[in-house]
Short mmCIF file of the C-alpha atoms (twelve columns), coordinates in Angstrom:
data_MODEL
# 
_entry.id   MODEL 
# 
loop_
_atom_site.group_PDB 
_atom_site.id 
_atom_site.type_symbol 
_atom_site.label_atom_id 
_atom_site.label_alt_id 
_atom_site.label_comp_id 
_atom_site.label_asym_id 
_atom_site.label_seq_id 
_atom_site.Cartn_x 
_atom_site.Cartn_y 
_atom_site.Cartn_z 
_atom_site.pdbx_PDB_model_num 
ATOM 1   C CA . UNK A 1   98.951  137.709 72.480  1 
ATOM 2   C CA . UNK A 2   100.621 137.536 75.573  1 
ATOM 3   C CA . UNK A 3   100.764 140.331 78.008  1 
ATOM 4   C CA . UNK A 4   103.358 141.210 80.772  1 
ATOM 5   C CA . UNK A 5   102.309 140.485 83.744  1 
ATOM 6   C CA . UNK A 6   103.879 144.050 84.692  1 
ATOM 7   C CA . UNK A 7   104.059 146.779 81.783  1 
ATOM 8   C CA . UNK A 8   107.702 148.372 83.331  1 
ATOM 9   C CA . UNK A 9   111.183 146.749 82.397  1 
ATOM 10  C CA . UNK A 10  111.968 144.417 84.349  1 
ATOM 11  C CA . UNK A 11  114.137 141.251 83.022  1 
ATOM 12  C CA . UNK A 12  115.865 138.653 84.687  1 
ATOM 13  C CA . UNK A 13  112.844 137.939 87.190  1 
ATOM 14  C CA . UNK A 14  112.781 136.041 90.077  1 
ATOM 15  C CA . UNK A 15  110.035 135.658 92.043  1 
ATOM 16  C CA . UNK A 16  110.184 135.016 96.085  1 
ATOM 17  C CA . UNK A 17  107.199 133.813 98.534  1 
ATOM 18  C CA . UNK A 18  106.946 136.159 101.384 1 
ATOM 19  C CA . UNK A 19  104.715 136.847 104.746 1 
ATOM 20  C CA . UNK A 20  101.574 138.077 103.274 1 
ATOM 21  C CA . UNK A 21  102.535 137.459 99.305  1 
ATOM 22  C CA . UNK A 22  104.851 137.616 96.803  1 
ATOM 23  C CA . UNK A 23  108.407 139.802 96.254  1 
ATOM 24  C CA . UNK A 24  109.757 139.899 92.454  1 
ATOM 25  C CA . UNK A 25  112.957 141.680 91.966  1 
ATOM 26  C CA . UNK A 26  114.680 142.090 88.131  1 
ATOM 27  C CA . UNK A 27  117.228 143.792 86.637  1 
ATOM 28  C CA . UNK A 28  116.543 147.099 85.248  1 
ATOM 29  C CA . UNK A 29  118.315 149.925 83.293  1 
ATOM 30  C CA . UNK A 30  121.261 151.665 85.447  1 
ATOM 31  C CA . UNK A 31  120.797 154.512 87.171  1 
ATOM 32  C CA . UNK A 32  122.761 156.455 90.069  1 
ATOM 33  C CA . UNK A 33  121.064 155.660 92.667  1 
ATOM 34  C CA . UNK A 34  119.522 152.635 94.565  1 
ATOM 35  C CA . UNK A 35  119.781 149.463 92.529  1 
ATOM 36  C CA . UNK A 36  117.437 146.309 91.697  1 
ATOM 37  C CA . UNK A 37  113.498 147.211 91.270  1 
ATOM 38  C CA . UNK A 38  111.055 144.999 93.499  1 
ATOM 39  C CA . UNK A 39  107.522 144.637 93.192  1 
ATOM 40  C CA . UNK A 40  104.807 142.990 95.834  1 
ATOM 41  C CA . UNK A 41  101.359 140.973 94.957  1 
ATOM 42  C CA . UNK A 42  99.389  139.430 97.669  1 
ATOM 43  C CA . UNK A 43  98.540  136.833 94.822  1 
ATOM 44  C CA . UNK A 44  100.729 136.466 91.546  1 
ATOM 45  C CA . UNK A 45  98.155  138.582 89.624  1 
ATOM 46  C CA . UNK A 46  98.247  141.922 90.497  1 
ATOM 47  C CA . UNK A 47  102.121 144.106 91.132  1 
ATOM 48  C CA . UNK A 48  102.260 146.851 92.873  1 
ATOM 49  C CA . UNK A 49  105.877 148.827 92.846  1 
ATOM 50  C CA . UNK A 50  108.028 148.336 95.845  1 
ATOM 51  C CA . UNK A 51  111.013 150.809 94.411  1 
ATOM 52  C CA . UNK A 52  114.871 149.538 94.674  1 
ATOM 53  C CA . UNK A 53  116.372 147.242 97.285  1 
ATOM 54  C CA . UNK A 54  120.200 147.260 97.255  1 
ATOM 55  C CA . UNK A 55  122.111 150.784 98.592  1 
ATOM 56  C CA . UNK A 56  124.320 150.957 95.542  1 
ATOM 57  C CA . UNK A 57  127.788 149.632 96.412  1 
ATOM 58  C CA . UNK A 58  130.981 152.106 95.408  1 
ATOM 59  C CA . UNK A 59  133.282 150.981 92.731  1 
ATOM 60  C CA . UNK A 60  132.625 147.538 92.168  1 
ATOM 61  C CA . UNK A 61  131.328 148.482 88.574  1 
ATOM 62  C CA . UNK A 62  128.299 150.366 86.698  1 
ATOM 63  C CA . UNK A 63  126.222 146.857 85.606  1 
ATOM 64  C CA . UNK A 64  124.239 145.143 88.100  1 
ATOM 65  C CA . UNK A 65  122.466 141.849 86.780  1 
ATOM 66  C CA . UNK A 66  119.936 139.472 87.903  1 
ATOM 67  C CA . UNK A 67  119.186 139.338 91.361  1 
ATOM 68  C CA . UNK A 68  117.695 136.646 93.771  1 
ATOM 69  C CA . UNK A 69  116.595 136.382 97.526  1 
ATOM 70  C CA . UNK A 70  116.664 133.694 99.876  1 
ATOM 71  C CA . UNK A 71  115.777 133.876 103.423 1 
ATOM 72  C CA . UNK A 72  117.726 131.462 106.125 1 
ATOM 73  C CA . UNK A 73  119.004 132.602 109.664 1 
ATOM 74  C CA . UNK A 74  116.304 134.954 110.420 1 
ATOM 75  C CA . UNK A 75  117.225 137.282 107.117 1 
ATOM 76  C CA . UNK A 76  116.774 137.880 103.733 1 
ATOM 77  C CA . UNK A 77  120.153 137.379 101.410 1 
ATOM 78  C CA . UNK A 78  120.281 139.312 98.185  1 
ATOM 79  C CA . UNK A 79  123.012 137.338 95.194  1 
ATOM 80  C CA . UNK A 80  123.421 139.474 92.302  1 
ATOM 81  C CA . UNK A 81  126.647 139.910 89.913  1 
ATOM 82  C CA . UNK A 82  128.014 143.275 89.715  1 
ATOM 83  C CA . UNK A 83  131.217 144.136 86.593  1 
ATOM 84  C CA . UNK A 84  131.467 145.839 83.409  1 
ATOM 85  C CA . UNK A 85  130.704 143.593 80.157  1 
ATOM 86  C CA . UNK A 86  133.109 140.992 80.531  1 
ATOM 87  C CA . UNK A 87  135.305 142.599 82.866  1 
ATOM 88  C CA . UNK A 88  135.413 141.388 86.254  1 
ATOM 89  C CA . UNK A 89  131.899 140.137 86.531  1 
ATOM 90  C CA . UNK A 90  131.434 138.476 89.599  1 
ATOM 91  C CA . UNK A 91  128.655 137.422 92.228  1 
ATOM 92  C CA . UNK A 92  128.237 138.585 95.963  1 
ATOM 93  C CA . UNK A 93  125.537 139.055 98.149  1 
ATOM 94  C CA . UNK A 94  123.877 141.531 100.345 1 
ATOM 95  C CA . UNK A 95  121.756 141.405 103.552 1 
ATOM 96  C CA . UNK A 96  118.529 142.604 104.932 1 
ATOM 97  C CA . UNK A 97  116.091 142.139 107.455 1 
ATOM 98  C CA . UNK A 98  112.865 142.481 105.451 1 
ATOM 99  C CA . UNK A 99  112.314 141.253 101.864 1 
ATOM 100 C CA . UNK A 100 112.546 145.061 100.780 1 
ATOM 101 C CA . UNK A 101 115.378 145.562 102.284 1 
ATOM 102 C CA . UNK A 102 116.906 147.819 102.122 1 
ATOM 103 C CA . UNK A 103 119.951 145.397 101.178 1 
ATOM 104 C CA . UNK A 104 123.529 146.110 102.130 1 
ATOM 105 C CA . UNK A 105 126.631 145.222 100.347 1 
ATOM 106 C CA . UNK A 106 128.596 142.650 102.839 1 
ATOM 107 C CA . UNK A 107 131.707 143.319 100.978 1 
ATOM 108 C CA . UNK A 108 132.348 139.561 99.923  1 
ATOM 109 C CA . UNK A 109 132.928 137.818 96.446  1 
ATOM 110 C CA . UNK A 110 131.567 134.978 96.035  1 
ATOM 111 C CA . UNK A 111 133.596 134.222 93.172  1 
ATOM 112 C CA . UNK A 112 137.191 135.439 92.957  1 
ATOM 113 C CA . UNK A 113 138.651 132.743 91.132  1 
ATOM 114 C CA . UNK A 114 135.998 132.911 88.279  1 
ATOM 115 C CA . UNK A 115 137.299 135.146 85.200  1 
ATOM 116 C CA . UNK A 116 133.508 135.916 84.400  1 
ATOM 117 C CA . UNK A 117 130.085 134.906 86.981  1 
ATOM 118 C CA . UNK A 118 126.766 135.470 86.488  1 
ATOM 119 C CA . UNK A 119 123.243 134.763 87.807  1 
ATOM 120 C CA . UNK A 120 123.476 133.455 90.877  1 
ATOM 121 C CA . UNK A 121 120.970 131.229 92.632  1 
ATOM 122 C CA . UNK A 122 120.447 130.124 95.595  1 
ATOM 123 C CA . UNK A 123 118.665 126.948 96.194  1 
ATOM 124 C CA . UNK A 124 117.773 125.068 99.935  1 
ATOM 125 C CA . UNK A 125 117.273 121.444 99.978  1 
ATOM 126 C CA . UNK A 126 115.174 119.162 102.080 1 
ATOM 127 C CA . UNK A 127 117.586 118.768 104.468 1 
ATOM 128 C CA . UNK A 128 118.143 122.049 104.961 1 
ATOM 129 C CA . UNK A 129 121.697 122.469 103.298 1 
ATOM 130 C CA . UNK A 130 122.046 125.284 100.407 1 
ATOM 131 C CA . UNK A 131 123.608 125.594 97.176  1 
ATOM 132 C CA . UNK A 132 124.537 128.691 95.082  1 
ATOM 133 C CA . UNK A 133 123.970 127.567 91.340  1 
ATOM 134 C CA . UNK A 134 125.809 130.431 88.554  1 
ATOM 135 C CA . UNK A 135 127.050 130.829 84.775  1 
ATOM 136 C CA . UNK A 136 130.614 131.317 84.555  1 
ATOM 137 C CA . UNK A 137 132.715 131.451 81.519  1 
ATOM 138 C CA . UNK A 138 134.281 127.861 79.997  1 
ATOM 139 C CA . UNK A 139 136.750 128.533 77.609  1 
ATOM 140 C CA . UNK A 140 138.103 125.125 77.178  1 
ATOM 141 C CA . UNK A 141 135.328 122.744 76.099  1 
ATOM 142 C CA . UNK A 142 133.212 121.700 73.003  1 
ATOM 143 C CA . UNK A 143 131.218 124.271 73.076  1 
ATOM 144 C CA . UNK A 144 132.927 127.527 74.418  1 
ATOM 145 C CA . UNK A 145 131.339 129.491 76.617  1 
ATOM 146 C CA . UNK A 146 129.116 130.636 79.139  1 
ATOM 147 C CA . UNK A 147 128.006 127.427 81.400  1 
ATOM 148 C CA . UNK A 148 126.476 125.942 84.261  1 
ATOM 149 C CA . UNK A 149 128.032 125.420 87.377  1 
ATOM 150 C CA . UNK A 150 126.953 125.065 91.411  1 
ATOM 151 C CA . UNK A 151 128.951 124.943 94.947  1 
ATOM 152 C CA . UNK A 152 127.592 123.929 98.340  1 
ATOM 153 C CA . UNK A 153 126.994 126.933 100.549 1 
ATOM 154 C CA . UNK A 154 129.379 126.785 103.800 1 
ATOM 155 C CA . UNK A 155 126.830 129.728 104.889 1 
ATOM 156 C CA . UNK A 156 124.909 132.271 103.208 1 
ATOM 157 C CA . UNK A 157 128.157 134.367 102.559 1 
ATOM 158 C CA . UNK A 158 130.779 131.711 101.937 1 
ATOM 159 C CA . UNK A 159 131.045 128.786 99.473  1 
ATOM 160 C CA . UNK A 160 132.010 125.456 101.281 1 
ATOM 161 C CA . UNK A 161 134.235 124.600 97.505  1 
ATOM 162 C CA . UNK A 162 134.851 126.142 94.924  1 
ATOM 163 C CA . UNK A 163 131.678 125.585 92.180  1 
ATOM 164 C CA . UNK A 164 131.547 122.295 89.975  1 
ATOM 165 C CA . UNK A 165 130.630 121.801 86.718  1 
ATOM 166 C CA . UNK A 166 126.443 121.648 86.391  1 
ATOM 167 C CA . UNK A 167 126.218 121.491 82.331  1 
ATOM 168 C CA . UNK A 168 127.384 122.398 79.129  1 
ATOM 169 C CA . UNK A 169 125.942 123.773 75.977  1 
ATOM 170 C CA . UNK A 170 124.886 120.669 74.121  1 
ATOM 171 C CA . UNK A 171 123.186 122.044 70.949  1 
ATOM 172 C CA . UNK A 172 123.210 124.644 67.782  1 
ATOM 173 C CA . UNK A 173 120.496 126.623 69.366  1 
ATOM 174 C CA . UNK A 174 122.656 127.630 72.046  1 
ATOM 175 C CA . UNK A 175 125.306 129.894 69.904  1 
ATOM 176 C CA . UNK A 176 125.270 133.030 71.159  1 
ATOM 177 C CA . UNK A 177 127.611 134.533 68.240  1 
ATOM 178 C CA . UNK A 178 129.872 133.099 66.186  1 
ATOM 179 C CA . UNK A 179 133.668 133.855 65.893  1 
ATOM 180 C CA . UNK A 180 133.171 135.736 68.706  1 
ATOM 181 C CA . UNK A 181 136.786 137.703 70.161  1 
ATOM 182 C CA . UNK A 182 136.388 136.860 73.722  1 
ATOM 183 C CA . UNK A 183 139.920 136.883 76.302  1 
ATOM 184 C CA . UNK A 184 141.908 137.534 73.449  1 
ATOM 185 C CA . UNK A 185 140.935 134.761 70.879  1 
ATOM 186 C CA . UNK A 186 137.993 133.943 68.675  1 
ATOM 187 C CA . UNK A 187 134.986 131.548 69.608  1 
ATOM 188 C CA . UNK A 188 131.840 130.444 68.069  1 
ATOM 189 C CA . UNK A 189 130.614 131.120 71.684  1 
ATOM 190 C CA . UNK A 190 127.437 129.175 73.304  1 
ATOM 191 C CA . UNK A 191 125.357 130.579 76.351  1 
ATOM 192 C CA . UNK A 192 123.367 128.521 79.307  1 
ATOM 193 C CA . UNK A 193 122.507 131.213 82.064  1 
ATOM 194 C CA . UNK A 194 119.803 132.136 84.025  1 
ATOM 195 C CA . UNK A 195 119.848 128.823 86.060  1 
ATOM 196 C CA . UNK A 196 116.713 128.197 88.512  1 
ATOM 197 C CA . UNK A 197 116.411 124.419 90.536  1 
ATOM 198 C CA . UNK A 198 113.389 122.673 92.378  1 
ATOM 199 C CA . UNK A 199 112.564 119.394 93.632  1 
ATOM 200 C CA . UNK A 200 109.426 117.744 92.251  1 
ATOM 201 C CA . UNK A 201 108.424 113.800 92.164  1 
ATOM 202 C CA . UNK A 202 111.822 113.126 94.101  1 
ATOM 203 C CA . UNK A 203 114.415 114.320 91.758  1 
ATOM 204 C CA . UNK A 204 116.181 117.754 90.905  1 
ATOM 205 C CA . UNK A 205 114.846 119.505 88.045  1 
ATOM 206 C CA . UNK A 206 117.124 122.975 86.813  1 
ATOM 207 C CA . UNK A 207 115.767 125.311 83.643  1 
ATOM 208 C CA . UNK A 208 118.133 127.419 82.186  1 
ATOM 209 C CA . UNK A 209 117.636 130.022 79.301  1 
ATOM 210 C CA . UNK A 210 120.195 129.551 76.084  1 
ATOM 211 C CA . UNK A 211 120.898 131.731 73.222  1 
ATOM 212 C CA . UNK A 212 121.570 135.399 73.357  1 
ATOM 213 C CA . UNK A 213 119.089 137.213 75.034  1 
ATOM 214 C CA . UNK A 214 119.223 139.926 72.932  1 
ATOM 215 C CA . UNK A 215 117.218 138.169 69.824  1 
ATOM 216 C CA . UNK A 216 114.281 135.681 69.051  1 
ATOM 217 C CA . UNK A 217 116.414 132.643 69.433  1 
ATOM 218 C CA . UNK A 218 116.610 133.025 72.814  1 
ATOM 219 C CA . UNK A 219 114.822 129.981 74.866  1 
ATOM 220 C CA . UNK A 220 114.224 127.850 78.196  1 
ATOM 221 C CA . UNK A 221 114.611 124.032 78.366  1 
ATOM 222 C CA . UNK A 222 115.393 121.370 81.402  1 
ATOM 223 C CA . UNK A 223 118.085 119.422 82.784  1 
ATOM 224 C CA . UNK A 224 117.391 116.665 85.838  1 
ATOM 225 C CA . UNK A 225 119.524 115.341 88.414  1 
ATOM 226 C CA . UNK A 226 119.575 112.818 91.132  1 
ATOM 227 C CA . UNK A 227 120.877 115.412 93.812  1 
ATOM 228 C CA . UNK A 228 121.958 118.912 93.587  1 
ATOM 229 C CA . UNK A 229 125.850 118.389 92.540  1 
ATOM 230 C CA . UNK A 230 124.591 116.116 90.066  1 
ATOM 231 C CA . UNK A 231 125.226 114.677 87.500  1 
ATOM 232 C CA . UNK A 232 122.692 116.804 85.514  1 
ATOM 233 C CA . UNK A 233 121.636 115.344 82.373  1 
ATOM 234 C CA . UNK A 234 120.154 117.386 79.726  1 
ATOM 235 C CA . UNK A 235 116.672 116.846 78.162  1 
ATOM 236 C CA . UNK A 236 116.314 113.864 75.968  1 
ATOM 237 C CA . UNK A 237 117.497 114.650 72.322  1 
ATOM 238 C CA . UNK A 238 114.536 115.991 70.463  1 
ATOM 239 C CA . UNK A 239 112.774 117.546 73.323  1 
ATOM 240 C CA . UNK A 240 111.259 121.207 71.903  1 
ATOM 241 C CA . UNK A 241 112.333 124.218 74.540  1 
ATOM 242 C CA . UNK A 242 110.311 124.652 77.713  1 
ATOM 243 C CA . UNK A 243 110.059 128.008 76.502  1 
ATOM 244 C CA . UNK A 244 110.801 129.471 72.860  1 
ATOM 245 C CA . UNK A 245 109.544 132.501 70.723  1 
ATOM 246 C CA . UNK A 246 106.115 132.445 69.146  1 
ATOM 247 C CA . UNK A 247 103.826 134.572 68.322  1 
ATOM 248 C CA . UNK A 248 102.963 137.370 70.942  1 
ATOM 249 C CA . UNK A 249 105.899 136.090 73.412  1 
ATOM 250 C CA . UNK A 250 109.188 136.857 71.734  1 
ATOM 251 C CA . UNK A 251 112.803 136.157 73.631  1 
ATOM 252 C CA . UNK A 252 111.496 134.652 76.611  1 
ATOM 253 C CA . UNK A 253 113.961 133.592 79.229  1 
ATOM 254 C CA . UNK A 254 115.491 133.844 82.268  1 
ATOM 255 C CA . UNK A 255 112.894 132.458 84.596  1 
ATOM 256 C CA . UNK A 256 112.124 131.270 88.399  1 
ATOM 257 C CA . UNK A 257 109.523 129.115 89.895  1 
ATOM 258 C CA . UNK A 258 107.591 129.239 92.547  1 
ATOM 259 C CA . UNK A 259 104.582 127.681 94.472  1 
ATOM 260 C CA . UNK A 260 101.332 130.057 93.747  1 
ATOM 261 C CA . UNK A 261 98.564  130.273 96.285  1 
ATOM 262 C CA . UNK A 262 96.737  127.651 94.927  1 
ATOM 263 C CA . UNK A 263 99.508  125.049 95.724  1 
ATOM 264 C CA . UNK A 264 100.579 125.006 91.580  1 
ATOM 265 C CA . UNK A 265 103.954 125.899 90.274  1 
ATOM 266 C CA . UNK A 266 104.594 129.485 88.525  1 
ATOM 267 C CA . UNK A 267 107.211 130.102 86.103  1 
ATOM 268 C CA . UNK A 268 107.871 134.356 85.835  1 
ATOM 269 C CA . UNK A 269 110.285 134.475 82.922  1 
ATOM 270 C CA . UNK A 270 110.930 137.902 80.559  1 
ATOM 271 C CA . UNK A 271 110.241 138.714 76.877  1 
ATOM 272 C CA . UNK A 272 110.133 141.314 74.529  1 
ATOM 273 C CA . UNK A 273 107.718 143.778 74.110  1 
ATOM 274 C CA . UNK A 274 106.742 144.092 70.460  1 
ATOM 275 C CA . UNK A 275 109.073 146.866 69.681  1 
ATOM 276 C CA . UNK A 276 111.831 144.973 71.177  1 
ATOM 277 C CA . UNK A 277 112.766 147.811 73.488  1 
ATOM 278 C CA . UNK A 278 111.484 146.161 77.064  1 
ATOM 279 C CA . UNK A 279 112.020 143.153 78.118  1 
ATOM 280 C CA . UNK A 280 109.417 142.303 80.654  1 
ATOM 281 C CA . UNK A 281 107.820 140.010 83.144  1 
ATOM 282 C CA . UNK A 282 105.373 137.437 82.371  1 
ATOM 283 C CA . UNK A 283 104.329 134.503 84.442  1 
ATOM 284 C CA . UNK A 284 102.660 131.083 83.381  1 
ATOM 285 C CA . UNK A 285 101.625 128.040 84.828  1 
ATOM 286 C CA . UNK A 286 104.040 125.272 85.250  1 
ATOM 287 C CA . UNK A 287 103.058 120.873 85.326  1 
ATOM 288 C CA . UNK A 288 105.252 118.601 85.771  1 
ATOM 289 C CA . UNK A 289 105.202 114.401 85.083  1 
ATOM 290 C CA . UNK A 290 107.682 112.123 84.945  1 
ATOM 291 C CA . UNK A 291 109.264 112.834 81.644  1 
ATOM 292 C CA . UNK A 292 109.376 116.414 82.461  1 
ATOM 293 C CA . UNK A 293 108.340 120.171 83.042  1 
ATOM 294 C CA . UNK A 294 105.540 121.396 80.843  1 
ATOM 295 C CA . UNK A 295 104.540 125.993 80.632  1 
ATOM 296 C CA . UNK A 296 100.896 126.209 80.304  1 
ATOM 297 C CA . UNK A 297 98.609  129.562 79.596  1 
ATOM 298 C CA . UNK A 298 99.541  132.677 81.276  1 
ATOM 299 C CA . UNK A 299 98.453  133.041 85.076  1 
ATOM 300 C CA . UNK A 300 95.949  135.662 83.933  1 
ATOM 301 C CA . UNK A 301 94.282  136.731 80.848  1 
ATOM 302 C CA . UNK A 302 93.481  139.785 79.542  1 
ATOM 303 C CA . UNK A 303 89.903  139.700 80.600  1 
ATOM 304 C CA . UNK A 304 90.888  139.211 84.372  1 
ATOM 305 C CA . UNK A 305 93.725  141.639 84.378  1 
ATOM 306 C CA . UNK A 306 91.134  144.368 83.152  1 
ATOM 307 C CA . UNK A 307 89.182  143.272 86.152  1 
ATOM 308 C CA . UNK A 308 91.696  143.708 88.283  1 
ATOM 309 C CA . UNK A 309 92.873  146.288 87.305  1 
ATOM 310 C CA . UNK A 310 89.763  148.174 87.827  1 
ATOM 311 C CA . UNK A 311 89.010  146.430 90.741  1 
ATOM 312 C CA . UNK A 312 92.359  147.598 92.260  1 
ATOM 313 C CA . UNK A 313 91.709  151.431 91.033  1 
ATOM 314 C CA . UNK A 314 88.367  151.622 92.773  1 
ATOM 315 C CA . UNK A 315 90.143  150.450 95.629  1 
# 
């Protein structure tokens, strides 16, 4: 069995180094008031509730999905996609001056000429330029659908070109529904989302989750890339899912990396809790070699969480 690395809801994680530790922010159930949950470790192992981040923008729509943080210019930059279902989903960003924010609303879309945009993020290169990678909706392909894309950052609130094709649904696991009405007309629709980049042994490797996220068949695998516009090239045929349902770990997806204290690579991705009512974060180690990334055990077991958990109670 594996456990959460947080018992609360809280999908679409991303996970952000800051002074002193670590910031995770995720998508949680609407309410009225302050959006975005945030939670602080000194360590990757133990989460302590931060509360929400963003001052709820008016009337820009009631579902607020997947946010990520990046810090450049001397503040922090909040990317999130705001709509209703499939109407008028689209990305912007907010500001702060602390990884807590709070986070205002700079009153900017990222993505007006996208019908449907999703999960932003935002990744910084070596040489300093940044690039805001999303899902947007692809009508007119192979595989309809939700796909990759990415555009060049002109700054942290403006796209320098309008974003490029990343990649494409490429296999049967993909389908999110079939003869699905979407715009009008019918689809046997695929889904890549939940994009998430790093550099390792000098190329660009991006995981993405596929599937619907509402069910088991929901997974992780890898694309690479020479440079951040590509061209991205899928996993060789035949390679299994980075990550994929098993036993005690059901619907995992929509995952980040980052650098743990120890100098290793983290992936926090969510699953299902056993009743399939939360979808919660988990976090696992993360190799990688030349032919690819490879999710190892979970960052803690039970035996040390129990620890710390006490530990942090006597505290």
């Amino acid at each position: 069995m594996t456990e959460p690395a947080h018992p609360d809801y809280f999908a679409d994680p991303f996970v952000l180094a800051v002074p002193g530790g670590y910031a995770a922010y995720g998508t949680t159930p609407a309410h009225p008031g302050d959006v975005f949950e945030s939670l602080w470790s000194p360590d990757l192992r133990v989460w302590e509730p931060r509360g929400p981040v963003l001052r709820r923008p008016d009337g820009l729509g009631d579902e607020f999905w997947a946010p990520e943080v990046a810090h450049a210019d001397g503040a922090y930059w909040l990317y999130y996609s705001v709509g209703h279902g499939i109407d008028g989903h689209h990305l912007r960003v907010a500001r702060a001056d602390t990884p807590f924010g709070p986070f205002d609303d700079l009153g900017v879309s990222l993505t007006p000429g996208e019908r449907f945009a999703i999960d932003a993020h935002p990744f910084r290169d070596v040489d300093g330029r940044w690039y805001l990678f999303l899902a947007r909706d692809v009508l007119d392909a192979q595989r309809p659908g939700t796909h990759l894309a990415v555009a060049p950052l002109a700054s942290m609130t403006e796209l320098a070109a309008p974003p490029a094709h990343v990649l494409a649904p490429n296999a049967d696991w993909q389908l999110y529904q079939r003869d699905r009405e979407m715009y009008g007309r019918r689809f046997d629709w695929h889904t890549l989302e939940g994009p998430a980049v790093v550099r390792r042994n000098g190329r660009y490797w991006l995981t993405y989750s596929g599937g619907a996220w509402t069910g088991p068949g929901y997974a992780v695998a890898w694309a690479v890339a020479d440079h951040p516009l590509g061209p991205w090239r899928h996993a060789p045929e035949g390679t299994p899912p980075l990550l994929a349902t098993r036993p005690g770990l059901a619907g995992p997806g929509h995952n980040s990396i980052v650098t743990g204290p120890d100098g290793g690579d983290v992936i926090a991705f969510h699953a299902w809790d056993a009743a399939g009512r939360l979808r919660r974060l988990h976090l696992h180690h993360l190799t990688w070699s030349e032919t690819g990334p490879r999710v190892g055990g979970p960052l803690i077991d039970p035996s040390e969480r129990r620890h710390a958990q006490t530990f942090q109670h006597h505290d």
